[in-house]
N, C-alpha and C positions, 0 to 999 in steps of 0.2 A: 504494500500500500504506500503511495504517496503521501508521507503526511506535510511534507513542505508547501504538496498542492494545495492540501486541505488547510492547513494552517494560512495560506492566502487567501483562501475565501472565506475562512472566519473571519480574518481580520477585518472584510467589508461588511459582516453581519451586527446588528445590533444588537446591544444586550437584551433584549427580549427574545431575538432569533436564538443568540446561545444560552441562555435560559433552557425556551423551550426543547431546544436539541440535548441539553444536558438532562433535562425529567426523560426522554423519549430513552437516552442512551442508558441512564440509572434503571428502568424500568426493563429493557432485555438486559440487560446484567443479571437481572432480578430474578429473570425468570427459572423456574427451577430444573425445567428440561433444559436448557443449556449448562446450570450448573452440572448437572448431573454428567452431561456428553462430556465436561471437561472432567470431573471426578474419575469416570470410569479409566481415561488413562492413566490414571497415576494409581502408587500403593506406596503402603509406608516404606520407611527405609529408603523410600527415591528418590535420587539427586536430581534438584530444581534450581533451574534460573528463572529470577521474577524481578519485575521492573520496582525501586523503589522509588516511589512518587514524589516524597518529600526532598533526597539527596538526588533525584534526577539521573539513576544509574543501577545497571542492572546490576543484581548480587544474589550468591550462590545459597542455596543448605537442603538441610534433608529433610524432608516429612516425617515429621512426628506423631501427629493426629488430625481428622477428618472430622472437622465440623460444620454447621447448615449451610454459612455465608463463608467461612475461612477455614482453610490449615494452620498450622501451626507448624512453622521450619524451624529447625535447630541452624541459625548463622553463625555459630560459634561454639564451641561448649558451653552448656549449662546458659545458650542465650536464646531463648527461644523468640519468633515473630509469630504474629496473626497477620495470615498475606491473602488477603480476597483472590478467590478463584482467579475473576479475569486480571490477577498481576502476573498470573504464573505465563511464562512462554515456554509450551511446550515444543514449539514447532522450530526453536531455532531461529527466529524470528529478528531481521537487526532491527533495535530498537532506536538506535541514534536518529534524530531528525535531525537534517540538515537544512539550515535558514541560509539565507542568501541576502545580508541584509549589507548595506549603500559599505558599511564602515564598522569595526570589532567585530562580536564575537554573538550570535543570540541564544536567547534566553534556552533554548533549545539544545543546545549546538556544547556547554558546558558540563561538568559534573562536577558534584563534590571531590575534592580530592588532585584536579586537574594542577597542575602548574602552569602560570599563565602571566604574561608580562603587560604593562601598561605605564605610561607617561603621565606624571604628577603636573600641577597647574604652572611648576615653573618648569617644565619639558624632562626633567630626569627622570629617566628610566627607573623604572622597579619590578621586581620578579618575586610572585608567591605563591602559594598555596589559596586553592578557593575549599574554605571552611563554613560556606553559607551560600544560599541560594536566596536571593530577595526579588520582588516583583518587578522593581527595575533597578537594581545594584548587585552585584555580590561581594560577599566578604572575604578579601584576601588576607591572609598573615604571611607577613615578611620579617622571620624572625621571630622577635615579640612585639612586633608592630600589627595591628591592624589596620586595615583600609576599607572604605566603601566606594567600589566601584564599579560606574554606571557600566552596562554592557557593550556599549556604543567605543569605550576606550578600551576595550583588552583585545590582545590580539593572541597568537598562538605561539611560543616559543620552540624554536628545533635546537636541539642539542648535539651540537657538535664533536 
């Protein structure tokens, strides 16, 4: 699926369009024959990748238990998640979206964890770690420095 497509034509939808589109999409999520088709491939003990929503990036664990709306993954030892059915990708599935925006980096296109450089307001350069994901900034640490940095100024660093 195209989501760079789709993501262009939300962007001309009004928030009542994506409103309405978000009850329509909560609602087949919902539904319990679709849980169920996606239940039926898996069993405990199996290794899952599943999108997380909040850090913007996919991550691994094991099913541990089967419950109505969510599993329960082991991401660590003794760290267990509650991962709604439709986060798990069983199919393999790239989940990166690629934006294609005028200048930096979008909101899509980053993850927690990323190393990422950008230009402060009097032009020097700085390179850090993204430790936050915000609606239109993210949080770099450089060091023991914080930064809030709008999307629009990071760009991608190659290491040599």
């Amino acid at each position: 699926m195209d989501y760079s497509a789709i993501l262009s034509a939300l962007s001309k939808a009004s928030a009542f369009d994506l409103y309405r589109l978000r009850c329509a999409i909560d609602r087949q999520l919902a539904d319990p024959a679709w849980v169920m088709a996606v239940r039926l491939r898996m069993n405990v003990g199996m290794r899952i990748a599943f999108f997380d929503s909040r850090d913007n990036v996919m991550r691994e664990g094991v099913i541990i238990e089967f419950r109505r709306k969510h599993i329960v993954v082991e991401v660590a030892p003794r760290q267990h998640w509650l991962v709604d059915y439709a986060a798990i990708n069983l199919d393999g599935a790239d989940a990166d979206i690629r934006e294609r925006p005028q200048q930096g980096l979008g909101r899509h296109e980053v993850h927690v964890g990323d190393v990422v450089g950008f230009q402060d307001r009097y032009g020097r350069s700085h390179r850090g770690e993204i430790s936050k994901l915000n609606d239109k900034t993210v949080t770099i640490m450089e060091g023991h420095t914080r930064w809030r940095v709008g999307y629009n100024l990071l760009h991608r660093l190659i290491e040599g």
